[in-house]
PDB file of N, CA, C and O in Angstrom:
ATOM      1  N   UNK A   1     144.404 105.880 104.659  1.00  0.00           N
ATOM      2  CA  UNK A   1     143.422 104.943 105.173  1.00  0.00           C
ATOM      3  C   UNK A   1     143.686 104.696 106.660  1.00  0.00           C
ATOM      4  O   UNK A   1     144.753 104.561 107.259  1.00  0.00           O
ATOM      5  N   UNK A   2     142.408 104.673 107.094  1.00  0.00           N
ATOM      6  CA  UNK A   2     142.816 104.690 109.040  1.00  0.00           C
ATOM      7  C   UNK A   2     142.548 103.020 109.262  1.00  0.00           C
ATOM      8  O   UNK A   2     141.649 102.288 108.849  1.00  0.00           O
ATOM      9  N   UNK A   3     143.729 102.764 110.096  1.00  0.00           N
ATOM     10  CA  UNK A   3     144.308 101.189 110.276  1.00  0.00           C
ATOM     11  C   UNK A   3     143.542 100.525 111.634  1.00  0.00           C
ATOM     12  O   UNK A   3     144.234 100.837 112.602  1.00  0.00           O
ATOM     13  N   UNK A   4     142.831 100.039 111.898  1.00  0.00           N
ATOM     14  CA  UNK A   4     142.266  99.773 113.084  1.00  0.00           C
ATOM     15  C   UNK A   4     143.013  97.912 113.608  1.00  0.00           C
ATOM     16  O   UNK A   4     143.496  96.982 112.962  1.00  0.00           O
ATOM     17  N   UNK A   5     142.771  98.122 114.858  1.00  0.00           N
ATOM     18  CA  UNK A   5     142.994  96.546 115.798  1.00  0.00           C
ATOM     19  C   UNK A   5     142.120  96.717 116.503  1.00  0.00           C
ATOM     20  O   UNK A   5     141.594  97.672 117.074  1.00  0.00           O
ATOM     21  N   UNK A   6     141.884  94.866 116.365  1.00  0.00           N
ATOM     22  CA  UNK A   6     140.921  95.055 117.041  1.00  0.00           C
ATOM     23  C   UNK A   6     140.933  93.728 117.787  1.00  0.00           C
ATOM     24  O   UNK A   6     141.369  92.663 117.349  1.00  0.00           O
ATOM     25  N   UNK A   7     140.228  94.016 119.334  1.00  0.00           N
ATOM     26  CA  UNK A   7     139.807  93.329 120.375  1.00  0.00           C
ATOM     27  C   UNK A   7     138.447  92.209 120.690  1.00  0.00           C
ATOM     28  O   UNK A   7     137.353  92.434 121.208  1.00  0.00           O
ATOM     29  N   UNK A   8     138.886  91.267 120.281  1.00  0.00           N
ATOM     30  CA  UNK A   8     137.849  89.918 120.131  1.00  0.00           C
ATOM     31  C   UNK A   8     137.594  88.647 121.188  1.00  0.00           C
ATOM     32  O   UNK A   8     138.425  87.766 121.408  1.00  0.00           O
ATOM     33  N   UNK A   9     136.344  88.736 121.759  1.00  0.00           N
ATOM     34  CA  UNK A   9     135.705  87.751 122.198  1.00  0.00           C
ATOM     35  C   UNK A   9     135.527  86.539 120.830  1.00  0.00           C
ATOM     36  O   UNK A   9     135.202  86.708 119.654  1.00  0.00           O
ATOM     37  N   UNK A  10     135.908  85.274 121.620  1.00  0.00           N
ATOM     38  CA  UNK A  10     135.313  84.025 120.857  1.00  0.00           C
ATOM     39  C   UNK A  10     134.759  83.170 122.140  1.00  0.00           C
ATOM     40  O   UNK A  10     135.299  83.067 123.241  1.00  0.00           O
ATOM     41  N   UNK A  11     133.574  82.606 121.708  1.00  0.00           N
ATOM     42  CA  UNK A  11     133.043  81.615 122.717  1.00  0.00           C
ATOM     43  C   UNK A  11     133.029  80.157 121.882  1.00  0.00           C
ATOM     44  O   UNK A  11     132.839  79.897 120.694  1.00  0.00           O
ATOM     45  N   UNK A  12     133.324  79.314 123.081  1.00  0.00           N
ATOM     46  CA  UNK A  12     133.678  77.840 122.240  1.00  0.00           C
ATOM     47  C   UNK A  12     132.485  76.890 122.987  1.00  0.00           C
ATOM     48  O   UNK A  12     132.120  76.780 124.157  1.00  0.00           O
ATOM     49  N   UNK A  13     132.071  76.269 121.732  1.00  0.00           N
ATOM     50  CA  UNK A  13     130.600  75.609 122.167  1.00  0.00           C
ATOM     51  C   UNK A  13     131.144  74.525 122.596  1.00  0.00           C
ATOM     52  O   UNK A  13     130.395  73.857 123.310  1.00  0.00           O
ATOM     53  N   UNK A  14     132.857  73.826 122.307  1.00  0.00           N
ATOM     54  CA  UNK A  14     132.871  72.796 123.424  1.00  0.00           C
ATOM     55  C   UNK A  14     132.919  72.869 124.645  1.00  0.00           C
ATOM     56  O   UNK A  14     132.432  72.044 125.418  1.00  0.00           O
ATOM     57  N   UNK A  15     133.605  74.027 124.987  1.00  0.00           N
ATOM     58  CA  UNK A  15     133.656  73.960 126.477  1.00  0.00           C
ATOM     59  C   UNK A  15     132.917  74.858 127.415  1.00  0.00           C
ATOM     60  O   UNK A  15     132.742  74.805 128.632  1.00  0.00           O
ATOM     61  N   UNK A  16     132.502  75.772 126.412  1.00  0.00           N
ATOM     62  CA  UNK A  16     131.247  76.508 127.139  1.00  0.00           C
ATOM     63  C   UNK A  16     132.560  78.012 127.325  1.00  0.00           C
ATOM     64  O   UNK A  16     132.256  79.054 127.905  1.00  0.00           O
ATOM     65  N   UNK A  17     133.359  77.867 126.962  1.00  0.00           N
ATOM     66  CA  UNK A  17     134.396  78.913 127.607  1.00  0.00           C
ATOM     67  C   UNK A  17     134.659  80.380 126.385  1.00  0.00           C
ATOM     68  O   UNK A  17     134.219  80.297 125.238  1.00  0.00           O
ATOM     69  N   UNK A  18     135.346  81.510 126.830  1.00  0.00           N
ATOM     70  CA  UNK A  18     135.242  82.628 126.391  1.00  0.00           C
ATOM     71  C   UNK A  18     137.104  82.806 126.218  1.00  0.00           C
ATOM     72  O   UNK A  18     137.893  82.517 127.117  1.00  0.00           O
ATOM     73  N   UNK A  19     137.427  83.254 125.081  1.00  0.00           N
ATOM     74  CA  UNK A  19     138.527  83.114 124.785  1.00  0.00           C
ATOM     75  C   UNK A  19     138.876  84.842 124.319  1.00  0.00           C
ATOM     76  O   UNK A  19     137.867  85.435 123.938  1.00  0.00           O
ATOM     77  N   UNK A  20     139.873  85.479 124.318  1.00  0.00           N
ATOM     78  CA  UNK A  20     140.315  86.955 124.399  1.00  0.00           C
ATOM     79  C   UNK A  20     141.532  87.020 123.684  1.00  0.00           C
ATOM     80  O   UNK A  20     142.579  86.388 123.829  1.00  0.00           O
ATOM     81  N   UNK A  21     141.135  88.080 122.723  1.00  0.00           N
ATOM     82  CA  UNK A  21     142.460  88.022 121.316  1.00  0.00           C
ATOM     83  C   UNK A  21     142.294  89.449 120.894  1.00  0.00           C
ATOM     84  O   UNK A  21     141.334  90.185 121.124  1.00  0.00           O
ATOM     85  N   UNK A  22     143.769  89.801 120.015  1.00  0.00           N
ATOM     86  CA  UNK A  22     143.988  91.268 119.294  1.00  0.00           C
ATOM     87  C   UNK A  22     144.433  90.537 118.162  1.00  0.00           C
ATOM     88  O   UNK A  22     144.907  89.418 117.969  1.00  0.00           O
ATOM     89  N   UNK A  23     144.062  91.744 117.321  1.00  0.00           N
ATOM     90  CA  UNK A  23     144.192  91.158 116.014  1.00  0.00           C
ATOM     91  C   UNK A  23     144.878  92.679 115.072  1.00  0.00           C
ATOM     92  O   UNK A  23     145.206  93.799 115.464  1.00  0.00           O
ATOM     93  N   UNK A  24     144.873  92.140 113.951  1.00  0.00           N
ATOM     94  CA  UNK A  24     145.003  93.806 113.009  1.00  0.00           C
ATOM     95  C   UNK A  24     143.663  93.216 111.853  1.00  0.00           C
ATOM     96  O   UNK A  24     142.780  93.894 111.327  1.00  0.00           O
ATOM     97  N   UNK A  25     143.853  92.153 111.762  1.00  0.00           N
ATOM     98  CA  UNK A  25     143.136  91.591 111.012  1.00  0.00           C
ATOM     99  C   UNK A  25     142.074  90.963 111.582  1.00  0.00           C
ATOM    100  O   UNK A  25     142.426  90.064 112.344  1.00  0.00           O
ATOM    101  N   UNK A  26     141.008  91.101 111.494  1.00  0.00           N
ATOM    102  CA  UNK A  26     140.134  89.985 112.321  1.00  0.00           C
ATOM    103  C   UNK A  26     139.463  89.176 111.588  1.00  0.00           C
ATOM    104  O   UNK A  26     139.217  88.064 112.056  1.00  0.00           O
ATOM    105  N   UNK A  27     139.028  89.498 110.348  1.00  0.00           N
ATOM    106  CA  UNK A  27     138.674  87.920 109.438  1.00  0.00           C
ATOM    107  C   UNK A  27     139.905  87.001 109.579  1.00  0.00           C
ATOM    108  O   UNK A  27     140.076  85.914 110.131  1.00  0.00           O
ATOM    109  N   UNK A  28     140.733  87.869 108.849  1.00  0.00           N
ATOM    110  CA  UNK A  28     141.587  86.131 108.549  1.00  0.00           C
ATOM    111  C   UNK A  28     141.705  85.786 110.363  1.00  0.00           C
ATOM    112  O   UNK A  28     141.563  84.573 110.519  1.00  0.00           O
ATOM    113  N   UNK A  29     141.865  86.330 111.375  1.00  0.00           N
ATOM    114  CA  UNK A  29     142.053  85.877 112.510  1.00  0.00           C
ATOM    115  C   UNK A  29     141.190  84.654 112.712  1.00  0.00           C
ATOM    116  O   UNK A  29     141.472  83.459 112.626  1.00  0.00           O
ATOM    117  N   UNK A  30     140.431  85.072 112.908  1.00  0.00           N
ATOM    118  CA  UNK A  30     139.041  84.249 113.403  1.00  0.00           C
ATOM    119  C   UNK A  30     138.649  83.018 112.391  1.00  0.00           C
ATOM    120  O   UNK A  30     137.875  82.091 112.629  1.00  0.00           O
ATOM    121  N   UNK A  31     139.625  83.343 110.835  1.00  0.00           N
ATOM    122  CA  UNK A  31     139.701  81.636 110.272  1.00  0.00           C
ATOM    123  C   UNK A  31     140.476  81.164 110.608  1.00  0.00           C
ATOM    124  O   UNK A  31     140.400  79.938 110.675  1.00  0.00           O
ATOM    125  N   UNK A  32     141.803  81.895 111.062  1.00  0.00           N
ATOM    126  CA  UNK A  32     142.674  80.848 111.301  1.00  0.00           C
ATOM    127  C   UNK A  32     142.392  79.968 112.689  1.00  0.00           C
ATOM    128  O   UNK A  32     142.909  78.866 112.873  1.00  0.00           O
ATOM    129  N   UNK A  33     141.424  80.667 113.714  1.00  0.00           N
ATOM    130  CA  UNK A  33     140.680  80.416 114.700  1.00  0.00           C
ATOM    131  C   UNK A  33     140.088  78.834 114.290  1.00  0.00           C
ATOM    132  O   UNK A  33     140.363  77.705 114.696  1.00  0.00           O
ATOM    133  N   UNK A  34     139.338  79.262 113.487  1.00  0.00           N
ATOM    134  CA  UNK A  34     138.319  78.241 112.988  1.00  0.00           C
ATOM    135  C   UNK A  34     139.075  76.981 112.176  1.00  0.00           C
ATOM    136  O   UNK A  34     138.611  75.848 112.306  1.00  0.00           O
ATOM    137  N   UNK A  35     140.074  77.176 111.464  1.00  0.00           N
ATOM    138  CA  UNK A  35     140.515  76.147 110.805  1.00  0.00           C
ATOM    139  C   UNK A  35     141.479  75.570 112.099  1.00  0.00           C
ATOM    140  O   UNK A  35     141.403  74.347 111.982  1.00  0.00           O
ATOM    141  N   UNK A  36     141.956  75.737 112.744  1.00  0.00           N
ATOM    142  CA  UNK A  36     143.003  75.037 114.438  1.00  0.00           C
ATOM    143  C   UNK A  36     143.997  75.566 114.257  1.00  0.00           C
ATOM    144  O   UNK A  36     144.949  75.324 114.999  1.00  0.00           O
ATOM    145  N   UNK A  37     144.111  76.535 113.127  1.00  0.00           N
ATOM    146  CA  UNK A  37     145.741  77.123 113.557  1.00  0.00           C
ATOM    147  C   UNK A  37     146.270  77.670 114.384  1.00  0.00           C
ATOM    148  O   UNK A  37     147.409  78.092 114.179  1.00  0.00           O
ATOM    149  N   UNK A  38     145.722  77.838 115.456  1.00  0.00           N
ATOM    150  CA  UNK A  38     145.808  78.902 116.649  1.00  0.00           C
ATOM    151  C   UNK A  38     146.083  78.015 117.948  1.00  0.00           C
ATOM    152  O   UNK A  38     145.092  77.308 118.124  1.00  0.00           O
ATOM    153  N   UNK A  39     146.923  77.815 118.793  1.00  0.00           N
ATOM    154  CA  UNK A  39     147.310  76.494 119.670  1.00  0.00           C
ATOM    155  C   UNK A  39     146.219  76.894 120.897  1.00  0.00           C
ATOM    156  O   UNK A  39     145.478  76.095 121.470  1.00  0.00           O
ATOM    157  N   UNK A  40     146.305  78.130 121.109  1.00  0.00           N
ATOM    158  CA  UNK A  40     145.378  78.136 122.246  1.00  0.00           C
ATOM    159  C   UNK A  40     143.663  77.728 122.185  1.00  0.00           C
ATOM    160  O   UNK A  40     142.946  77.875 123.175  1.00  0.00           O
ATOM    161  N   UNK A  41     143.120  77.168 120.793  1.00  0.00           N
ATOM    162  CA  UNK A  41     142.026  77.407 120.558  1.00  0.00           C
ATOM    163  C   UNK A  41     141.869  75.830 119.877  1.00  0.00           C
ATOM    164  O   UNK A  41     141.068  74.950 120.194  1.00  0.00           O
ATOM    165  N   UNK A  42     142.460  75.820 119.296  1.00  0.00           N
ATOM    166  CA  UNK A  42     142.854  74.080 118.854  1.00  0.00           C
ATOM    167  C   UNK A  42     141.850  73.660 119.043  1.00  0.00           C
ATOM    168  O   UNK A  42     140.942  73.680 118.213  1.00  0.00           O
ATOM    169  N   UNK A  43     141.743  73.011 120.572  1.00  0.00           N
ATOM    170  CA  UNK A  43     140.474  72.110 120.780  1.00  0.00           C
ATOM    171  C   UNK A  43     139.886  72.221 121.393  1.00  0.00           C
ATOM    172  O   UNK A  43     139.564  71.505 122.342  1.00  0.00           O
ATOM    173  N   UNK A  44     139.435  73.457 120.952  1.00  0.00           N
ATOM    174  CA  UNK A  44     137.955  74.244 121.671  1.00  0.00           C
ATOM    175  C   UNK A  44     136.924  74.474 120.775  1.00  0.00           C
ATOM    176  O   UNK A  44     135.872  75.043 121.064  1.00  0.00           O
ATOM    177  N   UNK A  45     137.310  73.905 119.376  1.00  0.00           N
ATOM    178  CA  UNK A  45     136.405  74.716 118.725  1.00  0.00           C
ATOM    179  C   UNK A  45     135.099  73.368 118.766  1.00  0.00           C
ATOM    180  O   UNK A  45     135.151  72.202 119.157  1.00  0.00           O
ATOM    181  N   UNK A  46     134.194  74.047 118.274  1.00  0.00           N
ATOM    182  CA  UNK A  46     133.977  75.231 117.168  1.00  0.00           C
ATOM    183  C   UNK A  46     133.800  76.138 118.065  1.00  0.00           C
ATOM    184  O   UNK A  46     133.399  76.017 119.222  1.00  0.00           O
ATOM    185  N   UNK A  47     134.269  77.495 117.204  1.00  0.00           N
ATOM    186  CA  UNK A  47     134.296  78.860 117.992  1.00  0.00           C
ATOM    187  C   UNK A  47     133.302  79.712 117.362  1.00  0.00           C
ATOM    188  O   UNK A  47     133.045  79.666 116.159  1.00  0.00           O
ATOM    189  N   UNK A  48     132.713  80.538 118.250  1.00  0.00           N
ATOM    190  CA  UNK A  48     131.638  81.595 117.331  1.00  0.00           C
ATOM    191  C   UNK A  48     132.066  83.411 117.959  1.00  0.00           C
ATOM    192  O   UNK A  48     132.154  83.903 119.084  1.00  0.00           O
ATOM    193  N   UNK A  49     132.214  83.871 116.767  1.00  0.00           N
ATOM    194  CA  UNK A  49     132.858  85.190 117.426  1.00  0.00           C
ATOM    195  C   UNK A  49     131.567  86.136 118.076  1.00  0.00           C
ATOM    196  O   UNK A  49     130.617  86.560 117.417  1.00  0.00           O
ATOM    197  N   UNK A  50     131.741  86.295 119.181  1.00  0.00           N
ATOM    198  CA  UNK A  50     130.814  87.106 120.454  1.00  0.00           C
ATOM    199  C   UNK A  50     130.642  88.718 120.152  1.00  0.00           C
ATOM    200  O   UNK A  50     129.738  89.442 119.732  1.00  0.00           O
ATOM    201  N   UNK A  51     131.916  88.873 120.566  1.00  0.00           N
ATOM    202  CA  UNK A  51     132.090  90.596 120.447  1.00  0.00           C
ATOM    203  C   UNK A  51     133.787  90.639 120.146  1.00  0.00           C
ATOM    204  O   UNK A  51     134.785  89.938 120.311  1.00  0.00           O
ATOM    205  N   UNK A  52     133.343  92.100 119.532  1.00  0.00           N
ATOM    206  CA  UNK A  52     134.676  92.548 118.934  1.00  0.00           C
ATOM    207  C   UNK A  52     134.530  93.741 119.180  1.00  0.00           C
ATOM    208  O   UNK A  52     133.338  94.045 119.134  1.00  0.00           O
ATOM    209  N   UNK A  53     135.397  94.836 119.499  1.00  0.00           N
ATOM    210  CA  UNK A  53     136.003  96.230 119.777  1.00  0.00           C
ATOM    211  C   UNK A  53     136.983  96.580 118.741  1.00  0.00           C
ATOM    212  O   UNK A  53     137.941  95.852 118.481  1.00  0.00           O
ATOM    213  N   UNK A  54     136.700  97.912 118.034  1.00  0.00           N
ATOM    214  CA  UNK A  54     138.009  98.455 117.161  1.00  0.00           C
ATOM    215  C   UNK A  54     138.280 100.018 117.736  1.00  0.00           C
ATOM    216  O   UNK A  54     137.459 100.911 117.947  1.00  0.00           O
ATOM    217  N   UNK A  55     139.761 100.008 117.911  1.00  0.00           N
ATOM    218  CA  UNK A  55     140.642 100.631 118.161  1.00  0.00           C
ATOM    219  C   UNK A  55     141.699 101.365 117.323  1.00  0.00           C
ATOM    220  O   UNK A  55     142.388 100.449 116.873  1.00  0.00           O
ATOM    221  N   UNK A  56     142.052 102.192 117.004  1.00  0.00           N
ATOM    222  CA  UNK A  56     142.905 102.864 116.089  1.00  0.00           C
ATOM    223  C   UNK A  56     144.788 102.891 116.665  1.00  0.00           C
ATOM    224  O   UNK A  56     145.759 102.975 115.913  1.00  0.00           O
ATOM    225  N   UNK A  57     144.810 102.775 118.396  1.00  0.00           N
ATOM    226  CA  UNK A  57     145.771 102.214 118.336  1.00  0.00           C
ATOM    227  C   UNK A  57     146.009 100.879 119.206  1.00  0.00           C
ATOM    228  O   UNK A  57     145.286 100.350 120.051  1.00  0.00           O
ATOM    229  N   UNK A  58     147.572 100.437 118.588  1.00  0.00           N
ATOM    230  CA  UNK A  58     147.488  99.054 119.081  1.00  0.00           C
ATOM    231  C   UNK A  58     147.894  98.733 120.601  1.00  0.00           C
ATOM    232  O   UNK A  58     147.779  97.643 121.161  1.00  0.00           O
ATOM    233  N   UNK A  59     148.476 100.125 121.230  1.00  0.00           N
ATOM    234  CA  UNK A  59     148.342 100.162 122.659  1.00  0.00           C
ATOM    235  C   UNK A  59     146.963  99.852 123.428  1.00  0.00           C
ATOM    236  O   UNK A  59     146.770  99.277 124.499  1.00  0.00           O
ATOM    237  N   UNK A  60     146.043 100.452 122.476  1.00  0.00           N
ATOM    238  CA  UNK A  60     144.680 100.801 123.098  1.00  0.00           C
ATOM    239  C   UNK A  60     144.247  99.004 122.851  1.00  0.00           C
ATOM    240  O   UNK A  60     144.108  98.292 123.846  1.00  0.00           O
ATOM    241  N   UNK A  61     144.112  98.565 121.773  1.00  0.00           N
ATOM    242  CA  UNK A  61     143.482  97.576 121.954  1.00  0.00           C
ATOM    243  C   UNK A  61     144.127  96.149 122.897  1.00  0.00           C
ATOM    244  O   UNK A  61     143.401  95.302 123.418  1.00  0.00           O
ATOM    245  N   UNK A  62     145.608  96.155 122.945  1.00  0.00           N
ATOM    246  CA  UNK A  62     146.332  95.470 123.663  1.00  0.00           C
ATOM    247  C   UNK A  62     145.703  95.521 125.409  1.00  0.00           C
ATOM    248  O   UNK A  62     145.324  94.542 126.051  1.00  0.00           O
ATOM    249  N   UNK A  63     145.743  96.857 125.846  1.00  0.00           N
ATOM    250  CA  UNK A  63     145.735  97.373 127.178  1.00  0.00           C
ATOM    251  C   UNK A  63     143.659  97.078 127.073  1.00  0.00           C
ATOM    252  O   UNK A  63     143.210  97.753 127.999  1.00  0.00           O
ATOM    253  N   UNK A  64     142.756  96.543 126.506  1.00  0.00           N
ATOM    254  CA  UNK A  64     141.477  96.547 126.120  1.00  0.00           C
ATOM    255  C   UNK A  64     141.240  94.614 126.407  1.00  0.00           C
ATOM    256  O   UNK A  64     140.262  94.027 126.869  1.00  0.00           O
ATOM    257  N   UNK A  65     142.320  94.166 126.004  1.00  0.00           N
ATOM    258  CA  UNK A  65     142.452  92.771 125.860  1.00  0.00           C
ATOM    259  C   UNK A  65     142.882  92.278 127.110  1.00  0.00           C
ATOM    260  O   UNK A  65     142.469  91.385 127.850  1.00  0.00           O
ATOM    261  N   UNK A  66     143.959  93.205 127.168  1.00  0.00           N
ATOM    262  CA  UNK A  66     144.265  92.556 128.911  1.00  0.00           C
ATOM    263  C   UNK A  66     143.138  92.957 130.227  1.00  0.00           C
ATOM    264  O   UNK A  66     143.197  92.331 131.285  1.00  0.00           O
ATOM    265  N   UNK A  67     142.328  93.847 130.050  1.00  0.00           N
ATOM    266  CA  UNK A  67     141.304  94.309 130.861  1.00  0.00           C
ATOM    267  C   UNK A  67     140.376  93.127 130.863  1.00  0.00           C
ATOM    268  O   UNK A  67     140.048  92.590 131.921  1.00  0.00           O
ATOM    269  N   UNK A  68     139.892  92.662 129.536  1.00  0.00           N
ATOM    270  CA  UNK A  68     138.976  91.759 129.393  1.00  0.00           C
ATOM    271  C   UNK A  68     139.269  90.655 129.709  1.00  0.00           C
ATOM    272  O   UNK A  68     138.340  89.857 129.582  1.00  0.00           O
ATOM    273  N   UNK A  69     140.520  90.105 130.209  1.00  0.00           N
ATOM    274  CA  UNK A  69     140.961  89.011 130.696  1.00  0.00           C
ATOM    275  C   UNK A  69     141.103  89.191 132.551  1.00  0.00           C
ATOM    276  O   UNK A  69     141.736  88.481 133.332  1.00  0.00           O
ATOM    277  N   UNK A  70     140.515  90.034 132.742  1.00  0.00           N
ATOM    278  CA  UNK A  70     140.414  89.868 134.131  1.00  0.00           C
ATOM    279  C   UNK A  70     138.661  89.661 135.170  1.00  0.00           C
ATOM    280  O   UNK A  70     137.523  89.464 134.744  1.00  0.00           O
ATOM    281  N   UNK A  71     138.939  89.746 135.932  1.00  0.00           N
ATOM    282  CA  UNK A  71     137.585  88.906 136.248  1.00  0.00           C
ATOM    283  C   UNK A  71     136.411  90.136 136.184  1.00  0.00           C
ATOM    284  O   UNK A  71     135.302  89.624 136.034  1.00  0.00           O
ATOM    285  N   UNK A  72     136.355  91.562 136.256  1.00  0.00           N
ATOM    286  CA  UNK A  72     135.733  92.340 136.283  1.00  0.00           C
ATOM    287  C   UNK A  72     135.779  92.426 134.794  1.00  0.00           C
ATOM    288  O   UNK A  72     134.644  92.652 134.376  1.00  0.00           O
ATOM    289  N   UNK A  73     136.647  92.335 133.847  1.00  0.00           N
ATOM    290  CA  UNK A  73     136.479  92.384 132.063  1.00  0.00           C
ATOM    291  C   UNK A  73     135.638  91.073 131.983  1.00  0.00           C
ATOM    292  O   UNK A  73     134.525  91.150 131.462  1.00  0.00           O
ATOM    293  N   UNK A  74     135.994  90.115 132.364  1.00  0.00           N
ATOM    294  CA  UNK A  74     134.757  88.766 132.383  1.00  0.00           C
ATOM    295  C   UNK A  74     133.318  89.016 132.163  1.00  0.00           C
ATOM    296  O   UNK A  74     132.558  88.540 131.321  1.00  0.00           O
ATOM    297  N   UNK A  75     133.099  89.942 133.190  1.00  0.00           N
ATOM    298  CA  UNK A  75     131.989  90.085 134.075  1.00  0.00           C
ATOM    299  C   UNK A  75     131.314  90.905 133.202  1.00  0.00           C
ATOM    300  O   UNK A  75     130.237  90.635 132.669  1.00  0.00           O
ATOM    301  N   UNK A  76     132.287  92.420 132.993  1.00  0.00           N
ATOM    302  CA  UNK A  76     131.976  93.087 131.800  1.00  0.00           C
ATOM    303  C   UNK A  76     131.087  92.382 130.300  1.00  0.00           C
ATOM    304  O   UNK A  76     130.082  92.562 129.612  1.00  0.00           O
ATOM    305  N   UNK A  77     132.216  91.548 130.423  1.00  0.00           N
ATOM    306  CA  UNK A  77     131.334  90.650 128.599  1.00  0.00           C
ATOM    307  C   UNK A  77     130.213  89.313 129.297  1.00  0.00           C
ATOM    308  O   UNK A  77     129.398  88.665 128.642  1.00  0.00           O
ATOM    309  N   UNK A  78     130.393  89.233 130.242  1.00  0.00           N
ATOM    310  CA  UNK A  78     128.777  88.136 130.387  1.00  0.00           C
ATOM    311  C   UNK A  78     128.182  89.431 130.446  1.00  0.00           C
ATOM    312  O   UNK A  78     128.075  89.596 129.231  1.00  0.00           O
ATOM    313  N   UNK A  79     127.824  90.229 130.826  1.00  0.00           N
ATOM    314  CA  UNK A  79     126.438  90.864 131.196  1.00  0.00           C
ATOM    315  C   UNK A  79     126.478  91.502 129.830  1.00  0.00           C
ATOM    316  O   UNK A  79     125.367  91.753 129.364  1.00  0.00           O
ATOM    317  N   UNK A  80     127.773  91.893 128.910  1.00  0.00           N
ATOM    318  CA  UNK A  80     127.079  92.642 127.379  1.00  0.00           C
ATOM    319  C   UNK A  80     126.133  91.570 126.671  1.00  0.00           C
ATOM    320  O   UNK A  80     125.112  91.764 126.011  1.00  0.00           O
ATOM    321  N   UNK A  81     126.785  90.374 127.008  1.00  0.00           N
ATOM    322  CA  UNK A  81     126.154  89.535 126.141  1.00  0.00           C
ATOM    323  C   UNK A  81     124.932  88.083 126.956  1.00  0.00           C
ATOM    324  O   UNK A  81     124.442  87.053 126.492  1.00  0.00           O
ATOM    325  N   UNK A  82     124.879  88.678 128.155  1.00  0.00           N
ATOM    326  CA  UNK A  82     123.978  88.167 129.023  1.00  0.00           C
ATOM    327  C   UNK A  82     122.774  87.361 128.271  1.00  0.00           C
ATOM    328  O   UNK A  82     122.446  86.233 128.639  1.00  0.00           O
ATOM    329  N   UNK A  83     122.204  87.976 127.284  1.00  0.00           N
ATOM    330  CA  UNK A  83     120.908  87.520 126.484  1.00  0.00           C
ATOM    331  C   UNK A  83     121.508  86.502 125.834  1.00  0.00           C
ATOM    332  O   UNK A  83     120.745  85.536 125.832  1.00  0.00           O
ATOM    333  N   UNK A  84     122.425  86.295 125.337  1.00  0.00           N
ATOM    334  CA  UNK A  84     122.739  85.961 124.369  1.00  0.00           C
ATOM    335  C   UNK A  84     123.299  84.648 125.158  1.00  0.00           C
ATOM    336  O   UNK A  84     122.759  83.591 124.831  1.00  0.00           O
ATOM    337  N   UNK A  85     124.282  84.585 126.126  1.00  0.00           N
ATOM    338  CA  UNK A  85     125.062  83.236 126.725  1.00  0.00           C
ATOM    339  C   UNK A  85     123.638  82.787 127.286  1.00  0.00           C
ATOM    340  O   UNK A  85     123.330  81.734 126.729  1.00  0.00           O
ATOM    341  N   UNK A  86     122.791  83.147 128.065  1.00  0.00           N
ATOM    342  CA  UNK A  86     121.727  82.662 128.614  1.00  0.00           C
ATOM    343  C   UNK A  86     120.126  82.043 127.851  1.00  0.00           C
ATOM    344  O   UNK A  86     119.229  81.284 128.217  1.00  0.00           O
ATOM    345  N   UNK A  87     120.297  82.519 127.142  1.00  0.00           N
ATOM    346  CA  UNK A  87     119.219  82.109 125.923  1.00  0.00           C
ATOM    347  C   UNK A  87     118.163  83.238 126.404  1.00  0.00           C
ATOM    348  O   UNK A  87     117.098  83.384 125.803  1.00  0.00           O
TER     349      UNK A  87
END
């Protein structure tokens, strides 16, 4: 069975802000997201998952996560999801 990680946008309707995570798992991720187990996300929620990327390795999605945390990876995910943050 081929093992994927994967690279996740969450946007938080309190603060209007875009949050950047790897996972192996991304359901249970994104509950533990949702229930506050996660310190960086705590009290941001509620969170709604944006976009997600899967990757087969975990270099790839690591080195995918840190891209998206920079201001041109920013820029990258407003304009994928341009329609969508803008109404």
């Amino acid at each position: 069975m081929i093992q994927f990680y994967y690279t996740y946008v969450l946007y938080s309707e309190f603060d209007k802000k875009l949050y950047v995570g790897c996972t192996q798992n991304l359901q249970e991720r994104f509950k533990a997201h949702s229930k506050g187990e996660v310190p960086a996300t705590r009290n941001r929620r509620p969170l709604k998952l944006q976009y997600y990327e899967a990757c087969h390795d975990l270099r790839d999605a690591r080195h995918r996560e840190q891209y998206l945390k920079t201001t041109h990876g920013r820029r990258f995910i407003r304009q994928r999801l341009k329609s969508y943050l803008t109404g």
